[in-house]
C-alpha positions in Angstrom: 96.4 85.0 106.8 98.4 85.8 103.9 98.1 89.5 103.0 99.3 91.4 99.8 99.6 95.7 100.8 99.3 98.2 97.5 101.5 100.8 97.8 105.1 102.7 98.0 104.7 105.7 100.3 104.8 106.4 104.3 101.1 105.2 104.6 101.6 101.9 103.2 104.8 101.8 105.5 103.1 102.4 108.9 100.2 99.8 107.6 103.2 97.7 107.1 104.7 98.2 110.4 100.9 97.9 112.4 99.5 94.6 110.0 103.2 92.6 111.0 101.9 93.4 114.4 99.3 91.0 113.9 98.9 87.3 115.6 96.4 87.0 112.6 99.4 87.3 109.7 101.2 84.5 108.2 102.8 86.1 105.1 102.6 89.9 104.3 103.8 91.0 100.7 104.4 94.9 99.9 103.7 95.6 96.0 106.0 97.3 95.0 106.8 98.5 99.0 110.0 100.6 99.8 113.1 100.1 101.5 111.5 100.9 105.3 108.6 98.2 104.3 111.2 95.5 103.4 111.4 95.5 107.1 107.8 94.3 107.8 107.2 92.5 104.4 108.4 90.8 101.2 108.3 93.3 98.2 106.7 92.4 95.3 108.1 94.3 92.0 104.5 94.3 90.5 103.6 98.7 90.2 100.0 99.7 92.2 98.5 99.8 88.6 99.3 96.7 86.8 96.1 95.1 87.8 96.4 91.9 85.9 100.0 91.2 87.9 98.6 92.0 90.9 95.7 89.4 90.0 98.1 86.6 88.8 99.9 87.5 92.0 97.1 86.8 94.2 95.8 83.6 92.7 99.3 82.4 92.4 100.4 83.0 96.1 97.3 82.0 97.7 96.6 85.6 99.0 94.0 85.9 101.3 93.1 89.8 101.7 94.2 92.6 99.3 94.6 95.9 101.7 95.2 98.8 98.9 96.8 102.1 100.5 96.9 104.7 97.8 93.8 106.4 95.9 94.7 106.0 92.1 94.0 102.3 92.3 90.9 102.6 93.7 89.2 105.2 91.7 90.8 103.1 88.6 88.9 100.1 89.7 91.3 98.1 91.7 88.7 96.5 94.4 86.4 95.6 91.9 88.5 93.9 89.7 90.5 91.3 93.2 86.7 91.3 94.5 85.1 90.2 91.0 87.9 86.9 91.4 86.9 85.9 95.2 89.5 88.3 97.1 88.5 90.0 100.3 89.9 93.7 99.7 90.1 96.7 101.9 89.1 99.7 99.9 86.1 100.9 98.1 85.1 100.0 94.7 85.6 102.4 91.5 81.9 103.8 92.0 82.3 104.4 95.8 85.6 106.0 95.1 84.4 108.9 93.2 84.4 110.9 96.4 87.6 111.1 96.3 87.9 111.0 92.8 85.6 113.4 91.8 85.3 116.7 94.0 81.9 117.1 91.8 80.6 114.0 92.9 81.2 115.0 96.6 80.0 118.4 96.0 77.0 116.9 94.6 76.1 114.2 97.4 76.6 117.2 100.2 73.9 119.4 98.2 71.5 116.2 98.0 71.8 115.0 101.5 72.0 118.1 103.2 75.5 117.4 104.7 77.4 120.5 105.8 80.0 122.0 103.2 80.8 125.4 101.3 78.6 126.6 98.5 79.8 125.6 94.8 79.0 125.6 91.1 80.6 123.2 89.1 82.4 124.5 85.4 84.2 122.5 82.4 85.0 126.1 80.8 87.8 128.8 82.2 85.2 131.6 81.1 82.2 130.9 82.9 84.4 129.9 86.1 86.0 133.2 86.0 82.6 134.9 85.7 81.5 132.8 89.2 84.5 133.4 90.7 84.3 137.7 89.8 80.6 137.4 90.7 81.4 135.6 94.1 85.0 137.8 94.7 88.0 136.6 97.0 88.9 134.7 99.2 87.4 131.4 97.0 88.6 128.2 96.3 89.5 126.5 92.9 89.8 122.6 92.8 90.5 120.7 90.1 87.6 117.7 89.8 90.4 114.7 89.7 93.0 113.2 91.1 96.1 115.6 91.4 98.3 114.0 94.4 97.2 116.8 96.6 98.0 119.6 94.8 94.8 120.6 92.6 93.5 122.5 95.1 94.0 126.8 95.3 92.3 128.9 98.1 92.8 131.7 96.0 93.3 134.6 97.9 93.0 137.6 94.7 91.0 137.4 91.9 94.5 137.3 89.9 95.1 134.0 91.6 91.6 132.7 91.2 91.9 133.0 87.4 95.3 131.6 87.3 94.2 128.5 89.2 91.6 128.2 86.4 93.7 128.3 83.6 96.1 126.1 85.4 93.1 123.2 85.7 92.4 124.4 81.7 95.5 124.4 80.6 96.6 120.8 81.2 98.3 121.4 84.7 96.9 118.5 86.2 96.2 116.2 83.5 92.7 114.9 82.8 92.2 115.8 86.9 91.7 119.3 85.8 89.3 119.3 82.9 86.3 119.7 85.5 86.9 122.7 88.1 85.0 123.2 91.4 84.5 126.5 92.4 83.6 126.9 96.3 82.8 129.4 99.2 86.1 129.7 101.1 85.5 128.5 104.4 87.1 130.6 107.7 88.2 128.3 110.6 90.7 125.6 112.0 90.9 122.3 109.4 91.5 119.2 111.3 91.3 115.7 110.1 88.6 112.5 110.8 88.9 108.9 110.3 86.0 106.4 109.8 85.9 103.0 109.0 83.2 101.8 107.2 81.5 98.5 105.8 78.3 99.2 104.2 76.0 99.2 107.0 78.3 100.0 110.6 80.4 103.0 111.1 83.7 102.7 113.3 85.0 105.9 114.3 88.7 106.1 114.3 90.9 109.0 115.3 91.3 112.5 114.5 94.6 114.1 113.3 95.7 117.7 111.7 97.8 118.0 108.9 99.8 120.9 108.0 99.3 121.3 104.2 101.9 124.3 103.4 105.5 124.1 102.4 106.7 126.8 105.2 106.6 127.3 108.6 103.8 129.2 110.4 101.7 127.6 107.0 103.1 129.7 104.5 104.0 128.7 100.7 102.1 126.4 98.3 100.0 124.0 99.0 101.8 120.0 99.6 100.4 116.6 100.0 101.5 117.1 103.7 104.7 118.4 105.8 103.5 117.1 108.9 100.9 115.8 111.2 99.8 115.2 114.9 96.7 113.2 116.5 94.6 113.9 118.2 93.6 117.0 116.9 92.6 119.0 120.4 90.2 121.6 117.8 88.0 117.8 117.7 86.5 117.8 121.3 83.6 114.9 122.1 81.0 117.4 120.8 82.4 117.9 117.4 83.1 114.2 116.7 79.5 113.3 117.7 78.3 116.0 115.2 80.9 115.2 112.4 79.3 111.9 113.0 75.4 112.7 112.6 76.0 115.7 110.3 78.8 114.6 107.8 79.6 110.8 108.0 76.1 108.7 108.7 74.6 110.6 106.2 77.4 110.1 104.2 76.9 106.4 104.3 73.1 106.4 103.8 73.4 108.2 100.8 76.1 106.2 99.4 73.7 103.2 100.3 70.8 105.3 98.8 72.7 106.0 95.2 73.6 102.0 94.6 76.7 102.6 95.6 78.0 101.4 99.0 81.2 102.5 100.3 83.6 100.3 102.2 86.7 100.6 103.9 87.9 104.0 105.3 86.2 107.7 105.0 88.8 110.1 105.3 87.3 113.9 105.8 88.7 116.8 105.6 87.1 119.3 107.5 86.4 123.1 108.5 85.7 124.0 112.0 83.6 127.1 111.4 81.7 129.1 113.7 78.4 127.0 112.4 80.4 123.8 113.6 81.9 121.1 111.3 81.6 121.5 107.5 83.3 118.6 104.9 86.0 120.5 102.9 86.6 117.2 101.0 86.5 113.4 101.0 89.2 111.0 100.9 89.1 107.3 100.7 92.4 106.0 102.0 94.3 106.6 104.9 96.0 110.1 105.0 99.6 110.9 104.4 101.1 111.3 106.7 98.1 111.1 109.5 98.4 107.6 108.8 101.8 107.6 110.5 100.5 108.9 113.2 97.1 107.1 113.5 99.3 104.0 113.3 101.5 105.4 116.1 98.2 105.8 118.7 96.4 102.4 117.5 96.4 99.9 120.1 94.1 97.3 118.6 95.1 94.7 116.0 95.1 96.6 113.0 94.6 93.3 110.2 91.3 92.5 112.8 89.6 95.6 111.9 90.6 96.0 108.0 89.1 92.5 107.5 86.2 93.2 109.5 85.9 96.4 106.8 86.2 94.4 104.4 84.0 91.1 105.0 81.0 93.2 106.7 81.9 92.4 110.5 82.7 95.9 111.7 80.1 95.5 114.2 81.6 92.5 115.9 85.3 94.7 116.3 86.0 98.2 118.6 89.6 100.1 118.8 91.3 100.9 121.2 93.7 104.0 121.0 96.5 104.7 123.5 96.2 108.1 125.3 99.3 109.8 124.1 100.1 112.0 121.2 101.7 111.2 118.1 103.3 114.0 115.5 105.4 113.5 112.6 107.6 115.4 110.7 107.6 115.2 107.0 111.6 115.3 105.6 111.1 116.4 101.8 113.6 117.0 99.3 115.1 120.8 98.8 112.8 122.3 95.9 109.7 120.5 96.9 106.6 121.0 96.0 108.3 122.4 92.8 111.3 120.5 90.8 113.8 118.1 93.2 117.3 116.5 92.7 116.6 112.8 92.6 118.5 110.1 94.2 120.5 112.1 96.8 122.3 109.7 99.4 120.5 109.5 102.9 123.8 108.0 104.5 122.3 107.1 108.0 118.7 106.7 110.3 117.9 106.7 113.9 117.3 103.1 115.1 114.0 102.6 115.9 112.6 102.5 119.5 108.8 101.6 121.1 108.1 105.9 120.7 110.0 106.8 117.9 110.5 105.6 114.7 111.2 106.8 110.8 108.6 105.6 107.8 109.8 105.2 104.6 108.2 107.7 102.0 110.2 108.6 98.9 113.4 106.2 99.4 114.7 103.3 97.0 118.4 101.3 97.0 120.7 102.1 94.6 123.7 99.8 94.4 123.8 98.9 98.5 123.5 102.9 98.8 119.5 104.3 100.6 118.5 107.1 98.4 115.8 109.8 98.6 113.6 109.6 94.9 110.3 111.6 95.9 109.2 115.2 96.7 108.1 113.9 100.5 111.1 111.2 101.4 110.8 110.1 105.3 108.4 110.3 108.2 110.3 111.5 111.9 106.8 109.9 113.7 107.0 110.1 117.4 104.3 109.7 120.5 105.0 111.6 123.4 102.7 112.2 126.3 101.6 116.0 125.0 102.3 117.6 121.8 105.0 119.4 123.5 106.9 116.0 123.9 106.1 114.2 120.9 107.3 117.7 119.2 110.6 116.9 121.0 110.9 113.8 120.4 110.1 113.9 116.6 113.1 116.6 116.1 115.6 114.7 118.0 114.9 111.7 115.6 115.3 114.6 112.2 118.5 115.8 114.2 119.6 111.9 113.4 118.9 111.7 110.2 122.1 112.1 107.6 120.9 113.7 104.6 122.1 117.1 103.0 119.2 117.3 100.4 116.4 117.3 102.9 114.3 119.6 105.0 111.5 120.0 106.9 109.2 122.8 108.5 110.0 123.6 111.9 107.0 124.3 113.7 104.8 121.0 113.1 101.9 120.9 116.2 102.1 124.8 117.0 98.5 125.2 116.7 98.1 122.6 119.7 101.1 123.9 121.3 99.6 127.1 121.3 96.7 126.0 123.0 98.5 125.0 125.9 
């Protein structure tokens, strides 16, 4: 099978890594990929969002199955377009999409099918949001309704910081993302991670993983698109995955069904464990990064098997199979991130790879022969280990490797689980 991957980032390079696994792959191409997935995969200088290249692409290279890792191309209508000219795709159309692309939309589906999440109210004004908000007091939570890389999200822990997250979304902060705002119930507990596949019709429960959102160590700092992750998330035990399950995912599903829009490929959600049990902070609808890494890291089955199976409506006929250790990575950012970063700072060495321990490419390009860090979130220390304790290990060893002066990293990735050793 000849299979074009969307995408630049860590994700798309530890989809990389697993689909070259396959017996099932003849050709993979990486549009545009990064310097890690030229390992797995011929790059393809075509950019996520140039959907007529990517089409000419496909019908010109005899491309078989489209798998698209990041979230701006779906919600702009990516999978539509590849699937409206034949192409099997993995990754839901524009309309599906919306639950990640909208936090209204989400909001919205929770409130009609009863599926466990904070209370809201939806505003597209900074007054009446701040009236909400002084009605409902702090701790509360400000999102902005669109797409804002991670970072459109507040839990706002004043009223002061409440209204400035407002303004913020008003104000032209996130772009068009923030001309909608959320407002919801903050919700006390442990987050933690779950990963679904879905085709339609069959559900295929994946993993779970927890992410560590803030810049700092012991989660302090602003918010990130992610510093770190481990799976399996020990919070998850067999009770809470059967209820995320009934309570949050099928229904989830039905109602996607129910509204004419049917969702395929993967539900990411990203949950609360609260005294009351699992509630959905918010959807995603691609892999996570960086719990891809580490999803990827665990998988034992043949990942191309079960994204096609997504994707053509066979997810019945497929099962995965996860090996029994952990895996955590380390996120290596650029000094200054989340805020303003020095760009193309030298990263003069790697660890080699081994079978428990490898580095994914997130932020990295070549400049003249020379690697070099371009992104906030730049490479992805991903190792398995046979506890947390020792993937831990493992994963710092591999940082201790890496030759880079402009990076960093939080020290402390896993210590919830560690802690509840």
């Amino acid at each position: 099978m000849k299979v074009l991957l969307i995408g630049s980032g860590g994700r798309e390079h530890a989809l990389a890594w697993k689909i070259a696994q396959s017996p099932w792959l003849t050709t993979l191409y990486a549009a545009p990929g990064n310097p890690g997935i030229a390992d797995h995969a011929e790059l393809v200088p075509i950019s996520g969002d140039d959907d007529e290249a990517i089409l000419a692409f496909c019908r010109g290279h005899d491309i078989e199955f489209v798998v698209v890792g990041p979230e701006a191309p779906l919600v702009a209508g990516l999978a539509d377009r590849l699937r409206a000219e034949g192409f099997a795709v993995f990754g839901p159309s524009a309309a599906a999409a919306q639950l990640e692309g909208s936090k209204g939309f989400t909001k919205d589906l929770c409130a009609r099918y009863n599926i466990p999440t904070g209370a809201y109210q939806r505003f597209n004004n900074a007054p009446k949001a701040k009236a909400y908000v002084r009605a409902q007091g702090a701790p509360i939570v400000i999102k902005a309704d669109g797409l804002a890389a991670g970072k459109g999200v507040t839990v706002a822990m004043t009223l002061d910081e409440a209204f400035a997250a407002i303004d913020d979304c008003f104000e032209g902060a996130f772009g068009e993302a923030g001309a909608e705002v959320v407002v919801e119930a903050f919700l006390d507990g442990e987050e933690a991670s779950f990963f679904c596949l879905c085709d339609g019709k069959t559900l295929l429960p994946l993993a779970t993983a927890q992410d560590h959102k803030r810049v700092g160590d012991g989660d302090t700092g602003p918010n990130t698109g992610g510093m770190g992750a481990y799976s399996p998330a020990p919070v998850m035990t067999p009770e809470l995955v059967e209820r995320t399950m009934k309570e949050i995912i099928e229904p989830t599903m039905r109602g996607m069904a129910d509204m004419g829009t049917p969702f395929s490929g993967v539900f990411f959600a990203g949950l609360m464990i609260t005294q009351k049990g699992p509630e959905l902070i918010e959807y995603n609808v691609r892999f996570g990064d960086p719990e891809c890494q580490v999803l990827m890291m665990r998988l034992g089955s043949d990942l191309l098997a079960l994204l096609h199976a997504t994707a053509t409506g066979t997810l019945d006929r497929v099962s995965a199979e996860w090996r029994n250790e952990t895996a955590l990575t380390v996120v290596l950012a650029s000094k200054g991130y989340p805020g303003a970063y020095e760009k193309n700072t030298p990263i003069r060495s790697l660890p080699d790879a081994t079978d428990k321990a490898k580095v994914f490419h997130a932020g990295t390009a070549l400049k003249d022969h020379q690697l070099v860090a371009t992104g906030g979130r730049v490479l992805n220390a991903t190792a398995l280990g046979s506890n947390v304790a020792e993937a831990q290990a493992t994963a710092y060893q591999l940082v201790e490797q890496v030759e880079w002066d402009n990076g960093f990293c939080r020290r402390d990735i896993g210590w919830r689980a560690i802690g509840r050793d």
